[in-house]
Backbone of each chain as ProteinMPNN parsed JSONL, in Angstrom:
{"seq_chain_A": "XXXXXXXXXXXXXXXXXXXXXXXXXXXXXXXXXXXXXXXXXXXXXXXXXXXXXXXXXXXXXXXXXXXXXXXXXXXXXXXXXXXXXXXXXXXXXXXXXXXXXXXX", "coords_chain_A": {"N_chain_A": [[0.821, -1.198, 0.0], [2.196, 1.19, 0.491], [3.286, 4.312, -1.561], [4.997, 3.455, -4.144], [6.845, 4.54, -6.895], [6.406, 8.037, -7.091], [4.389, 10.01, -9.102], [5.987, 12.596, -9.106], [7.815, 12.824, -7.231], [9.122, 10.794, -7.488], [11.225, 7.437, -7.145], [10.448, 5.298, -4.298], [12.336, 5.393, -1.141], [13.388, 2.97, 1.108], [14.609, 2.708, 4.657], [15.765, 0.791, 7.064], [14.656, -2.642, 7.663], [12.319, -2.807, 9.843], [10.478, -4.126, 13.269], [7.246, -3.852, 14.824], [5.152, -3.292, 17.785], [1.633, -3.641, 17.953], [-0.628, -3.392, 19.92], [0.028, -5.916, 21.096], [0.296, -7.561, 18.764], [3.029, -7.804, 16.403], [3.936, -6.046, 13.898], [5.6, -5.297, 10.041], [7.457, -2.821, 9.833], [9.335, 0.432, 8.201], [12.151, 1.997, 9.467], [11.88, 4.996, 10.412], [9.845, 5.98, 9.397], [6.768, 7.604, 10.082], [4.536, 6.667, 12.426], [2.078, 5.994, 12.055], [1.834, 5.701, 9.145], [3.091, 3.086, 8.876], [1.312, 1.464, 10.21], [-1.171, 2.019, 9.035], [0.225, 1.001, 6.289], [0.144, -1.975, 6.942], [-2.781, -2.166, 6.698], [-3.922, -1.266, 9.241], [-6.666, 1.307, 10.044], [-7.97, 2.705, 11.803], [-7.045, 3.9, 14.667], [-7.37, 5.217, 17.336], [-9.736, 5.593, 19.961], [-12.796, 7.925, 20.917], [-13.327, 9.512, 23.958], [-16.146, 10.048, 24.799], [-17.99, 8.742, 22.804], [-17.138, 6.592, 22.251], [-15.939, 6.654, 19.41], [-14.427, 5.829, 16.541], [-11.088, 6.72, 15.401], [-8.279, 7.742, 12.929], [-6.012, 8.436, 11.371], [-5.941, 12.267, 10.057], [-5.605, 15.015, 9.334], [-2.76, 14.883, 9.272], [-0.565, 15.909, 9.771], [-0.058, 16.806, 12.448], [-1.701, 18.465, 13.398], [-4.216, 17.871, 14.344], [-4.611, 15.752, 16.347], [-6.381, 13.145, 16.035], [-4.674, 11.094, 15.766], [-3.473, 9.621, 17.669], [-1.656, 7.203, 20.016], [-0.729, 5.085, 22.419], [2.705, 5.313, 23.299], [5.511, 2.886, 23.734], [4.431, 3.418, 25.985], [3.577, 5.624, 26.73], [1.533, 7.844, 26.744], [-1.241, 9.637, 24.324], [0.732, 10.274, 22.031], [1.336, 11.493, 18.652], [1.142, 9.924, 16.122], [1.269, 10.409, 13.406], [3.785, 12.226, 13.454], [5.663, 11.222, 14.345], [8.46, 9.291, 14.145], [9.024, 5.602, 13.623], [10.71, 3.214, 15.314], [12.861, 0.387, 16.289], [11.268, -1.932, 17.783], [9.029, -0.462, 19.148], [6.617, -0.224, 21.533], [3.248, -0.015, 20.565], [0.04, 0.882, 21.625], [-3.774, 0.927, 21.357], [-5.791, 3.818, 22.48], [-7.899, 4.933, 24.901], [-9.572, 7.785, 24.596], [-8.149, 11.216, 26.284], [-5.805, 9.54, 27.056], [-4.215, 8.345, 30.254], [-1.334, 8.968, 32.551], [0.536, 5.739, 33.533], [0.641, 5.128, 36.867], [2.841, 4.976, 39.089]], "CA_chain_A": [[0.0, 0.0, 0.0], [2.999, 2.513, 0.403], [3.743, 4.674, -2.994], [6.953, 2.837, -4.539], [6.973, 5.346, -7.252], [5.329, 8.696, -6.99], [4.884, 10.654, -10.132], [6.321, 13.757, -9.369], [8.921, 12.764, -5.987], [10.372, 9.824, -8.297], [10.83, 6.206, -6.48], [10.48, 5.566, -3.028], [13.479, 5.016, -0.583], [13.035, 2.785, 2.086], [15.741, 2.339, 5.185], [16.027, -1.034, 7.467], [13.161, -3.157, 8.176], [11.937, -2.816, 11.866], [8.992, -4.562, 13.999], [6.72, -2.516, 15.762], [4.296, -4.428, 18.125], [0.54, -2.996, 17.949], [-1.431, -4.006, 20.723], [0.499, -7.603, 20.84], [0.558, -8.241, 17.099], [4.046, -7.37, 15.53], [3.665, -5.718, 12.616], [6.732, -4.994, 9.777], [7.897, -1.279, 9.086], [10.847, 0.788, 7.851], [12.754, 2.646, 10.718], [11.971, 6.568, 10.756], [8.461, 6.225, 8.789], [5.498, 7.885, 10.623], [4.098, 4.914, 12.866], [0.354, 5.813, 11.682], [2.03, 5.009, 7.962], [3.498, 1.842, 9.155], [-0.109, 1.177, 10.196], [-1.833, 2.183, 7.593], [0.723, 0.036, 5.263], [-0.154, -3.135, 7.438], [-4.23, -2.154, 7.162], [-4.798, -0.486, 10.395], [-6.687, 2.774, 9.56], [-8.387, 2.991, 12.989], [-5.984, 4.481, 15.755], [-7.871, 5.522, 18.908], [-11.539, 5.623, 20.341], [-13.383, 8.884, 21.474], [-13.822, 9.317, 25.1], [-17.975, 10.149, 24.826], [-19.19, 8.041, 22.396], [-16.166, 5.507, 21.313], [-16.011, 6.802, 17.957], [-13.127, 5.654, 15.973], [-10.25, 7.861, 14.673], [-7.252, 7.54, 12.407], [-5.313, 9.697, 10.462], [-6.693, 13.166, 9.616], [-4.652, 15.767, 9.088], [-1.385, 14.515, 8.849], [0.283, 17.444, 9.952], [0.246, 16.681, 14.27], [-1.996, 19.327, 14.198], [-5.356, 17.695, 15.259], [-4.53, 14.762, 17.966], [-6.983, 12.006, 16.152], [-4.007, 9.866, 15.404], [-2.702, 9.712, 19.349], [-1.75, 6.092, 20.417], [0.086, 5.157, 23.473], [3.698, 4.428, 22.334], [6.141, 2.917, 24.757], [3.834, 3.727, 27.911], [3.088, 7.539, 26.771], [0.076, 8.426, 26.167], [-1.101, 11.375, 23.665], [1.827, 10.051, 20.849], [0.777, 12.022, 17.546], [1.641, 8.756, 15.242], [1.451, 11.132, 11.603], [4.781, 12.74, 13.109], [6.406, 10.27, 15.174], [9.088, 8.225, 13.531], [9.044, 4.442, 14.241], [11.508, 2.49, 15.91], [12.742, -0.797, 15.933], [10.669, -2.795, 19.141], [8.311, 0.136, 19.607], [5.27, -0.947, 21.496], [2.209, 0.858, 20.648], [-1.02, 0.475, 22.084], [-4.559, 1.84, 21.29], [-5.865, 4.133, 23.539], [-9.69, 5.477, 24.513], [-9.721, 9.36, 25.202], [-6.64, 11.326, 26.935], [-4.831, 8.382, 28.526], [-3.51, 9.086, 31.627], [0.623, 8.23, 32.611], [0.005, 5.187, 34.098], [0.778, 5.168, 37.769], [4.092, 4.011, 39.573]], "C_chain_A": [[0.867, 1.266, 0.0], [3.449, 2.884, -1.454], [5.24, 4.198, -3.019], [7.125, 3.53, -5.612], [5.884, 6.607, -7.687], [5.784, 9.396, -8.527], [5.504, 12.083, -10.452], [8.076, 13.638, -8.261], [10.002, 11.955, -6.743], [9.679, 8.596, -7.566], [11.314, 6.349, -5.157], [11.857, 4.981, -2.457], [13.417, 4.864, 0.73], [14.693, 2.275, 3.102], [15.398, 0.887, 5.913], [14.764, -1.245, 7.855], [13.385, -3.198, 9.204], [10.335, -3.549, 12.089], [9.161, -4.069, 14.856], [5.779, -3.551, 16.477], [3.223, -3.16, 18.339], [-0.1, -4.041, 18.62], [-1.122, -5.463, 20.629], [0.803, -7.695, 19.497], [1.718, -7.65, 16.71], [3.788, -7.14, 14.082], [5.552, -5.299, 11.963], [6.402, -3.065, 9.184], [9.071, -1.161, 8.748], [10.947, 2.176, 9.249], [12.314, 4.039, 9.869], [10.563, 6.684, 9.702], [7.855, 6.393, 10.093], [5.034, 6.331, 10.732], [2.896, 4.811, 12.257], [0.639, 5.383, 9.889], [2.276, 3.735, 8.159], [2.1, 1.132, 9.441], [-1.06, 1.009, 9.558], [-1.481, 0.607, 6.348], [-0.092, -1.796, 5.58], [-2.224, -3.238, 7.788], [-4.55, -1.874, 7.778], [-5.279, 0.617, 9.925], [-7.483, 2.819, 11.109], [-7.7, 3.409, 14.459], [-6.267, 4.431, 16.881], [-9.468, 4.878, 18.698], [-11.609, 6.931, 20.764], [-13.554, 8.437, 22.877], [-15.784, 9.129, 25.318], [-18.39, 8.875, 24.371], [-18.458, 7.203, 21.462], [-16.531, 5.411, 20.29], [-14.373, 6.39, 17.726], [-12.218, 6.483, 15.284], [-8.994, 7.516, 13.981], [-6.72, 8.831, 11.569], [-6.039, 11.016, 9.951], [-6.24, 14.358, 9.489], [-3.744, 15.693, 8.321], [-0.615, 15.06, 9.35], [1.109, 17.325, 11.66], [-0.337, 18.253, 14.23], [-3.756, 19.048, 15.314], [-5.715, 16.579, 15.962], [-5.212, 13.783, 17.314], [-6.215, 10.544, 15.98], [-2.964, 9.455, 16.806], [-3.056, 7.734, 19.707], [-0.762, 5.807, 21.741], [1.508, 4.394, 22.692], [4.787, 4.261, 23.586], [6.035, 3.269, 25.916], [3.572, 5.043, 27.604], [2.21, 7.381, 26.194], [-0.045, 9.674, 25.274], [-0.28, 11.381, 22.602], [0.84, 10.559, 19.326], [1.86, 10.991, 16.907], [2.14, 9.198, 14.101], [2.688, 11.243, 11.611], [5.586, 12.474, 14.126], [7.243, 9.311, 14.309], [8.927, 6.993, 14.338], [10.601, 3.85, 14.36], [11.647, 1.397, 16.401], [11.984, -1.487, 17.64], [9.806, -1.556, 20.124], [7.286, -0.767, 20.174], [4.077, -0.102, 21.963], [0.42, 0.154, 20.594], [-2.468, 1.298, 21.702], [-4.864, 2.525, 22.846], [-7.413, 4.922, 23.517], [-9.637, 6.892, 25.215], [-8.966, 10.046, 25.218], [-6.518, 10.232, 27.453], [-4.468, 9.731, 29.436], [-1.936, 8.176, 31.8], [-0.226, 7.14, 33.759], [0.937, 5.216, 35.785], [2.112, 4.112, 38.557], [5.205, 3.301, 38.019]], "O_chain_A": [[0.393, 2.319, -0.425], [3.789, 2.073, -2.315], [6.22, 4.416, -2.306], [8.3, 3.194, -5.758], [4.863, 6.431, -8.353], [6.904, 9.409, -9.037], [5.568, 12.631, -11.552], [9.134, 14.212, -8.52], [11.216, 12.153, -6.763], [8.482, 8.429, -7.333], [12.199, 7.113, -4.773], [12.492, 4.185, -3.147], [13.383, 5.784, 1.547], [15.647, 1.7, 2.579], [14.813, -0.01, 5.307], [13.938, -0.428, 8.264], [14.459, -3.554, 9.688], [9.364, -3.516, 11.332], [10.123, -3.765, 15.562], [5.572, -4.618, 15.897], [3.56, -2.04, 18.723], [-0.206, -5.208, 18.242], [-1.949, -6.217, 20.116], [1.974, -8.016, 19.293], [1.419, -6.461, 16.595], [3.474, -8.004, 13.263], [6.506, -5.083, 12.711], [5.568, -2.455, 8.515], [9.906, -2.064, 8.805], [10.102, 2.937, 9.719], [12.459, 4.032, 8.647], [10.414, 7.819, 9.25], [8.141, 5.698, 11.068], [5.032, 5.362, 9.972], [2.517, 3.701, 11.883], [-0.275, 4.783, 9.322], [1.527, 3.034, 7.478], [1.864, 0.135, 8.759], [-1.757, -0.003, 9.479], [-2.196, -0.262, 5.849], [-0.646, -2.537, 4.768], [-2.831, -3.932, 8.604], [-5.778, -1.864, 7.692], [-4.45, 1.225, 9.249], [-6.75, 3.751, 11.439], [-8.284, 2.883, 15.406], [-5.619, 3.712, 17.641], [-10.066, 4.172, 17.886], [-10.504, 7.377, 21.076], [-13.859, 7.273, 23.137], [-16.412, 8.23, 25.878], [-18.956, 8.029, 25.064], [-18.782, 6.999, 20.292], [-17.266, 4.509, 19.889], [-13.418, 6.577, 18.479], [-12.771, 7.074, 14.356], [-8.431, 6.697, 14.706], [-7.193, 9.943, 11.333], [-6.983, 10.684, 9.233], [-7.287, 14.967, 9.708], [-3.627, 16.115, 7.171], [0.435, 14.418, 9.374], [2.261, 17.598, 11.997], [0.255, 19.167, 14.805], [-4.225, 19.59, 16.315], [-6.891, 16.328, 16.228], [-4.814, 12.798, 17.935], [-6.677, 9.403, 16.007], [-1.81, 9.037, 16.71], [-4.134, 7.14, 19.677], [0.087, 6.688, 21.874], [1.545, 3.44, 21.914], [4.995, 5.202, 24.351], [6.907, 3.451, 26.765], [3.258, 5.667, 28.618], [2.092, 6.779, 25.127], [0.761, 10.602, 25.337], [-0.331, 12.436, 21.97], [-0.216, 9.997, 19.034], [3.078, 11.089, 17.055], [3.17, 8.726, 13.619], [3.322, 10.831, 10.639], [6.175, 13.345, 14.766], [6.581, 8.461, 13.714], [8.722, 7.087, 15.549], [11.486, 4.074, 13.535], [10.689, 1.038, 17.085], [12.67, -1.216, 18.625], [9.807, -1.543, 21.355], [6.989, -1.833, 19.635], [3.838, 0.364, 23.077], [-0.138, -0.666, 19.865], [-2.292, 2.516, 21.748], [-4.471, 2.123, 23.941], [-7.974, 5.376, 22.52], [-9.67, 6.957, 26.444], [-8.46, 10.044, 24.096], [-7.221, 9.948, 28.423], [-4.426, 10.961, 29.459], [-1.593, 7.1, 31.31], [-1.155, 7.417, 34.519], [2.145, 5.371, 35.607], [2.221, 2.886, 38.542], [6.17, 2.568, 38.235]]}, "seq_chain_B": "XXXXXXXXXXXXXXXXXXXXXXXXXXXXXXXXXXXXXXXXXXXXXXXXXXXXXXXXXXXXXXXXXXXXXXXXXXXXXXXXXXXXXXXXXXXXXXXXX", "coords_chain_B": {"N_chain_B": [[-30.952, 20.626, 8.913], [-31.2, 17.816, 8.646], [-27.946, 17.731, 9.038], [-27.039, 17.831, 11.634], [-25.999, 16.136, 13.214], [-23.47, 16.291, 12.788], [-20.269, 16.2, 13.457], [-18.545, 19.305, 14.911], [-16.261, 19.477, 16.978], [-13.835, 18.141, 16.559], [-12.122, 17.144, 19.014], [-14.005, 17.144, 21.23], [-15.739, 15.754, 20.831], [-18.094, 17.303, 19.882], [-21.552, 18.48, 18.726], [-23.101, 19.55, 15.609], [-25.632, 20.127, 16.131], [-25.629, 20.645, 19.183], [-24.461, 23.234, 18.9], [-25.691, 24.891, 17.752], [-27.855, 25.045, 19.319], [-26.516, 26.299, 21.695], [-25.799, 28.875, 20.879], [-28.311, 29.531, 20.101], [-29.441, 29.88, 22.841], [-28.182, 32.194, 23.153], [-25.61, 32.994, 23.294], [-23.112, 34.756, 21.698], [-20.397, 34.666, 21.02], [-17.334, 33.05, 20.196], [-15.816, 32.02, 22.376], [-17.392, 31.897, 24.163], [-19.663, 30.133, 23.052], [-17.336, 28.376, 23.333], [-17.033, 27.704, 26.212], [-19.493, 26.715, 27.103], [-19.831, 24.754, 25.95], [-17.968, 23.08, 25.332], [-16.549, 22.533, 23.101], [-13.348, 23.465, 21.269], [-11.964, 23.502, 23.47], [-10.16, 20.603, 23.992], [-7.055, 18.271, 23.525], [-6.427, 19.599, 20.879], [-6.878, 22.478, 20.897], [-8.975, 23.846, 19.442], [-8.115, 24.422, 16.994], [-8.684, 22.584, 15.135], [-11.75, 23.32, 14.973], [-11.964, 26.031, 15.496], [-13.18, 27.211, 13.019], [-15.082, 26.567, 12.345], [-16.506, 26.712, 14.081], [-17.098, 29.681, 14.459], [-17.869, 29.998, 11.629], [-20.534, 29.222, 11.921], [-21.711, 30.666, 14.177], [-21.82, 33.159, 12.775], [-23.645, 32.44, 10.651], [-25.634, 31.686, 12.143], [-26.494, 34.102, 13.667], [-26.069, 36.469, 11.825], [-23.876, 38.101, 11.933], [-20.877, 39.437, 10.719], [-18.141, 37.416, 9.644], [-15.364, 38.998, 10.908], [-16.248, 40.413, 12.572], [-15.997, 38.659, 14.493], [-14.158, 37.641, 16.744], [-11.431, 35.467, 17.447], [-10.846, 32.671, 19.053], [-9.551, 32.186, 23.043], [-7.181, 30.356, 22.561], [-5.418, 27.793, 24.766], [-1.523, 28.274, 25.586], [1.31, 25.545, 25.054], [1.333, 25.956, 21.822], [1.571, 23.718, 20.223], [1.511, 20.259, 21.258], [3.871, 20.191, 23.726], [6.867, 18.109, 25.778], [7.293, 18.649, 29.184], [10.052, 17.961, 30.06], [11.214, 18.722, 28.128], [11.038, 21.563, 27.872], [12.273, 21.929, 30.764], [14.82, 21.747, 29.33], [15.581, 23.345, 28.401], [17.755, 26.242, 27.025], [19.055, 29.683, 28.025], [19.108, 32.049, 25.898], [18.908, 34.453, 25.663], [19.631, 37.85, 27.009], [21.295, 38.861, 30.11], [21.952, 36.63, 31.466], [23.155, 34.838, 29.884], [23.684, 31.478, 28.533]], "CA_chain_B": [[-31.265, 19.999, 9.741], [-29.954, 16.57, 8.571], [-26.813, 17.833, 9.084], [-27.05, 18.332, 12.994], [-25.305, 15.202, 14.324], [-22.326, 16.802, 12.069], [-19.103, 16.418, 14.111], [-17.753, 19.811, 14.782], [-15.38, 19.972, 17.162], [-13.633, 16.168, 17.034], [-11.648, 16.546, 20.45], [-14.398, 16.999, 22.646], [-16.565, 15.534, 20.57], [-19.612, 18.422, 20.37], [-21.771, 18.273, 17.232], [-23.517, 20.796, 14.982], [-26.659, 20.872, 16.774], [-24.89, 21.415, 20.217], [-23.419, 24.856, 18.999], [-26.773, 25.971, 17.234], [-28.473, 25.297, 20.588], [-26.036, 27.343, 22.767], [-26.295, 29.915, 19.745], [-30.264, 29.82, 20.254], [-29.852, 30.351, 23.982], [-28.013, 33.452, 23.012], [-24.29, 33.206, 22.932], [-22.463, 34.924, 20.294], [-18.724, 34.689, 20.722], [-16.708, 31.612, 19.79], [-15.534, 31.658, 23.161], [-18.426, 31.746, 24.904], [-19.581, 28.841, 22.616], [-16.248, 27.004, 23.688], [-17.189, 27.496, 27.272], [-21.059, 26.151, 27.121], [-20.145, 23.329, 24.518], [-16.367, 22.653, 25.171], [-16.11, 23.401, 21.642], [-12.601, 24.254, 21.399], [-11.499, 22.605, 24.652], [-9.554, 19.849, 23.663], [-6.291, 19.089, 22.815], [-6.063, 20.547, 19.578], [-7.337, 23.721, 21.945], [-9.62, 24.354, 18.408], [-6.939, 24.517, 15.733], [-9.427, 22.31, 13.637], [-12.824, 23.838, 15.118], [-12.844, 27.487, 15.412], [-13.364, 28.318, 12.159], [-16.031, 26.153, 11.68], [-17.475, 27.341, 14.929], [-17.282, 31.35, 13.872], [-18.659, 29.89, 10.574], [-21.857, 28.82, 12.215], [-22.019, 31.733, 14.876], [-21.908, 34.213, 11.532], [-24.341, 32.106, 9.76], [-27.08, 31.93, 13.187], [-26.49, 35.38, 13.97], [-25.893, 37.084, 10.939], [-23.01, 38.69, 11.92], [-19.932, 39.16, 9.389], [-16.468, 36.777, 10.249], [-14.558, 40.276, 10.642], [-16.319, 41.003, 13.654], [-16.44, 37.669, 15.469], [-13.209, 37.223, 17.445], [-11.0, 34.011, 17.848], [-11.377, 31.95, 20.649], [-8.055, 32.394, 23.377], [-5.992, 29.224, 23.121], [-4.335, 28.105, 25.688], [-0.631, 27.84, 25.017], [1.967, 25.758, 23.798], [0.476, 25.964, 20.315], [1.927, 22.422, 20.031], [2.234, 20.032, 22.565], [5.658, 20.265, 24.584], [6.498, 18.143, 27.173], [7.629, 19.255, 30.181], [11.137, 17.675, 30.059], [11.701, 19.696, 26.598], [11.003, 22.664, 28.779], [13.368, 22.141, 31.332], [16.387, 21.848, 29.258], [15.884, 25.073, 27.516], [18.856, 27.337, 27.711], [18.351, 30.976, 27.7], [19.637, 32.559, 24.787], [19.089, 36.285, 25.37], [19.633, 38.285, 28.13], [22.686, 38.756, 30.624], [22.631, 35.104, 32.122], [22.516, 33.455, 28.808], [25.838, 31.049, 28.126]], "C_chain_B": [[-30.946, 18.574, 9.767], [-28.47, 16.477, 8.409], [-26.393, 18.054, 10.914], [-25.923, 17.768, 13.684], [-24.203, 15.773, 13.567], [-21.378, 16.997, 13.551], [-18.196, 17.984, 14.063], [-16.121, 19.968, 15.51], [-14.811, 18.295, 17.606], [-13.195, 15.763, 18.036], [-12.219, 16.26, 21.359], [-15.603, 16.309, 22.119], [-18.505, 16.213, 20.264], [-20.293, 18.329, 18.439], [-22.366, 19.65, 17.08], [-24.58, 21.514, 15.941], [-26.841, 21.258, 18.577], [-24.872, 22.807, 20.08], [-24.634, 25.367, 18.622], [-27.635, 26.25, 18.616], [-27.669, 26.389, 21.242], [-26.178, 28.483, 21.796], [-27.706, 30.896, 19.918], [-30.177, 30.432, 21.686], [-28.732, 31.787, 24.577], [-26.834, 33.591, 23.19], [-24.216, 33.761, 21.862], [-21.446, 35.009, 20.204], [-18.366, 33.414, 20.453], [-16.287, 31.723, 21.217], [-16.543, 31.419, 24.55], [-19.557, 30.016, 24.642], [-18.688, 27.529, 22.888], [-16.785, 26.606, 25.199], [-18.768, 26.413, 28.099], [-20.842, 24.673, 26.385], [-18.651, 22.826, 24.94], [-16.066, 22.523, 24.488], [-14.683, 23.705, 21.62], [-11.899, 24.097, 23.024], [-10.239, 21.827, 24.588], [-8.395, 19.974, 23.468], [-5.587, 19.351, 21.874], [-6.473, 21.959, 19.939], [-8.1, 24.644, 20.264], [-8.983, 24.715, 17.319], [-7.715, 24.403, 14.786], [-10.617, 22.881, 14.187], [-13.128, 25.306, 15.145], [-13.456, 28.053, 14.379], [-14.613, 28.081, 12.067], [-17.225, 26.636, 12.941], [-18.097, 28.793, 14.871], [-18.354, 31.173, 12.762], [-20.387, 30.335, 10.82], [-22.539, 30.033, 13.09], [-22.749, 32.482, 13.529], [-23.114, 33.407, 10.836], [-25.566, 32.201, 10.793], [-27.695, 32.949, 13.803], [-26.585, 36.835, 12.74], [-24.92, 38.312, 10.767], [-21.712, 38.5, 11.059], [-18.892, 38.729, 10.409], [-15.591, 37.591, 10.927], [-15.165, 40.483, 12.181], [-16.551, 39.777, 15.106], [-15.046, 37.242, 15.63], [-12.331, 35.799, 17.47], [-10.932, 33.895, 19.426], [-9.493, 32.158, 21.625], [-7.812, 31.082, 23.928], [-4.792, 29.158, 24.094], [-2.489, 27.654, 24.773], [0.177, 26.173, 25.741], [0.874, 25.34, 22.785], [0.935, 24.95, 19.82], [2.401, 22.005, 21.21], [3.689, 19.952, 23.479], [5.618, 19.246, 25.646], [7.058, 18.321, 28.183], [9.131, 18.8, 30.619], [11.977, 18.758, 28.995], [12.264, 20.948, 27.26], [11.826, 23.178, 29.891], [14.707, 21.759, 31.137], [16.703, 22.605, 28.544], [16.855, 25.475, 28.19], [17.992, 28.472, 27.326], [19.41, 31.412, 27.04], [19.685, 33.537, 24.732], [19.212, 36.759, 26.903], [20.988, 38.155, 28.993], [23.0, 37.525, 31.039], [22.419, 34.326, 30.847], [24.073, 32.819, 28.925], [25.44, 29.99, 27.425]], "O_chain_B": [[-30.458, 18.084, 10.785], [-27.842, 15.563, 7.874], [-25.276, 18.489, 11.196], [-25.121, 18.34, 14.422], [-23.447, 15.444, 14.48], [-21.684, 17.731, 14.491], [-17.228, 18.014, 13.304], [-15.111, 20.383, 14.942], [-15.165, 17.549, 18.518], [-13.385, 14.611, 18.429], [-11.807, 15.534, 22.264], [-16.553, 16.228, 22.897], [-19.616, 15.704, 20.414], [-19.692, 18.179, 17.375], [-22.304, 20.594, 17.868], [-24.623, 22.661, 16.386], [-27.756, 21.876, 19.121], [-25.216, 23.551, 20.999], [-24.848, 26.46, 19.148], [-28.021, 27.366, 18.964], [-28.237, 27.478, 21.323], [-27.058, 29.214, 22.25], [-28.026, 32.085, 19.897], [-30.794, 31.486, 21.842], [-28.523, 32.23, 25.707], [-26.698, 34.805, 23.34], [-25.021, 33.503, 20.967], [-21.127, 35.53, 19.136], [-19.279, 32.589, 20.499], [-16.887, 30.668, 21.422], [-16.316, 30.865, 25.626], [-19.988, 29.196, 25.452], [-18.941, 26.328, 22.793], [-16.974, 25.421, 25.473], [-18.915, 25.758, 29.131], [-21.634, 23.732, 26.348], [-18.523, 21.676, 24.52], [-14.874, 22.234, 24.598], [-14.681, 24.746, 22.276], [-11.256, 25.067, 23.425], [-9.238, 22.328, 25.101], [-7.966, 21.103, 23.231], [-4.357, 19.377, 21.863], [-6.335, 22.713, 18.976], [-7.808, 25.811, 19.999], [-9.591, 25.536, 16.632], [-7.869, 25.193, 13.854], [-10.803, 23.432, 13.102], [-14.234, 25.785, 14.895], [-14.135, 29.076, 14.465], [-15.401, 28.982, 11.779], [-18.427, 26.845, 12.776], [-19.264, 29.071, 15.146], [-19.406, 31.81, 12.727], [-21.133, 31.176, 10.318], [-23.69, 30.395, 12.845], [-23.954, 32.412, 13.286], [-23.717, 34.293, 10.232], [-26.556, 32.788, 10.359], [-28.815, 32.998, 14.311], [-27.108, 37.931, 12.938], [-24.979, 39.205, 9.922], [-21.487, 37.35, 10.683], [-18.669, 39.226, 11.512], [-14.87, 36.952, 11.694], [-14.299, 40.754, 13.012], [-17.04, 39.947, 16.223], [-14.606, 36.493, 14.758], [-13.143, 34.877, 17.545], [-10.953, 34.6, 20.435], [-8.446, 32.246, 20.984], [-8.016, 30.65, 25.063], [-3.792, 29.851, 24.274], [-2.319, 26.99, 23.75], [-0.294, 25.688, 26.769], [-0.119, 24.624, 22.919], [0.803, 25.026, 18.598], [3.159, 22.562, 22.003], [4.267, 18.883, 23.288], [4.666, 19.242, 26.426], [8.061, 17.693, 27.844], [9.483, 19.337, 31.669], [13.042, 19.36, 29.138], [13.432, 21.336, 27.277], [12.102, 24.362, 30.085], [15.56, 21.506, 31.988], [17.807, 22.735, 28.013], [17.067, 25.33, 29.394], [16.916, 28.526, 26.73], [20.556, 31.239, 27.455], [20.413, 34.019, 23.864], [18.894, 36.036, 27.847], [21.805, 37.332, 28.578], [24.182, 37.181, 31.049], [21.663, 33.36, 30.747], [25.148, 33.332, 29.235], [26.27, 29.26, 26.884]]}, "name": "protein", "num_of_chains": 2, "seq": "XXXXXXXXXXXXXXXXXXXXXXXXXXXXXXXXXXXXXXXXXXXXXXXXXXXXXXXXXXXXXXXXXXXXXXXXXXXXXXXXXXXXXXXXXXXXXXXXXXXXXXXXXXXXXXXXXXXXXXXXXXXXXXXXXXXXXXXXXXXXXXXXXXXXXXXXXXXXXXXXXXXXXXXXXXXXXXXXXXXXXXXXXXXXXXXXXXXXXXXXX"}
């Protein structure tokens, strides 16, 4: 699903393969891609939940300017995925609302 | 009117016919709307909603864009977090180094 040649950028240039674990499941990416692409690539388009009325959210912007792509990554809560590079043995979790830091 | 449940403001979740109500019960600022609706709350602190909230003010009121204010975000205007913050140097001023 990632563009391998775009028609105006050229062809794509990917660096080392990395696994990311999403909610248990290991998924494959390339190191320093946006995790919500790495996601995307592997079929996730659903990211979070709404606090009110567990609506689903994924990508929408792009930019990190409007929070719907926030997953917990490595125990933080609030992670804008669009403009977060990935890293090799990330482990990112969904999350329903603001998380909170978890305690202790 | 089949546009009501319309998602405006996606952080706090508030829809169309939220804002026309507080509208109806006589608000007219976008920030007065944030405060009744939490409109503009969230945190994207209304990045993606004000406009569309002014929009609707100006369209229930009939007041022109020009005279309807932005809402006062709190700052940082991107999140920071509080580690970032305390390893700022200071760069101007007599104690900078």
């Amino acid at each position: 699903m990632r563009i391998k040649d775009h028609p105006i950028l050229g062809p794509s240039e990917w660096g080392k393969r990395i696994t990311l674990m999403i909610d248990g499941q290991p998924i494959e990416a390339f190191e320093g891609e946006p995790i919500a692409v790495a996601l995307m690539a592997a079929g996730r388009r659903v990211l979070r939940y709404t606090k009110k009325r567990h609506e689903p959210r994924g990508i929408f912007c792009a930019l990190g300017r409007c929070i719907d792509c926030m997953m917990v990554v490595d125990g933080k809560p609030n992670v804008r995925t669009c403009i977060t590079s990935a890293e090799d043995g990330m482990i990112i979790e969904t999350q329903t609302g603001d998380e909170q830091w978890e305690k202790g | 009117m089949e546009k009501d449940n319309l998602t405006i403001c996606r952080c706090e979740e508030v829809t169309q016919a939220e804002i026309k109500e507080a509208i109806k019960l006589g608000l007219t600022t976008i920030n007065e709307v944030k405060r009744f609706t939490r409109a503009g709350m969230g945190l994207c602190q209304g990045k993606i909603c004000w406009r569309l909230v002014m929009s609707l003010l100006s369209q229930e009121t009939g007041r022109p864009p020009s005279e309807l204010m932005p809402p006062t975000s709190r700052p940082p205007t991107r999140p920071v977090s509080l580690e970032i913050l305390s390893r700022t140097k200071r760069t101007t001023g007599s104690n900078c180094g």
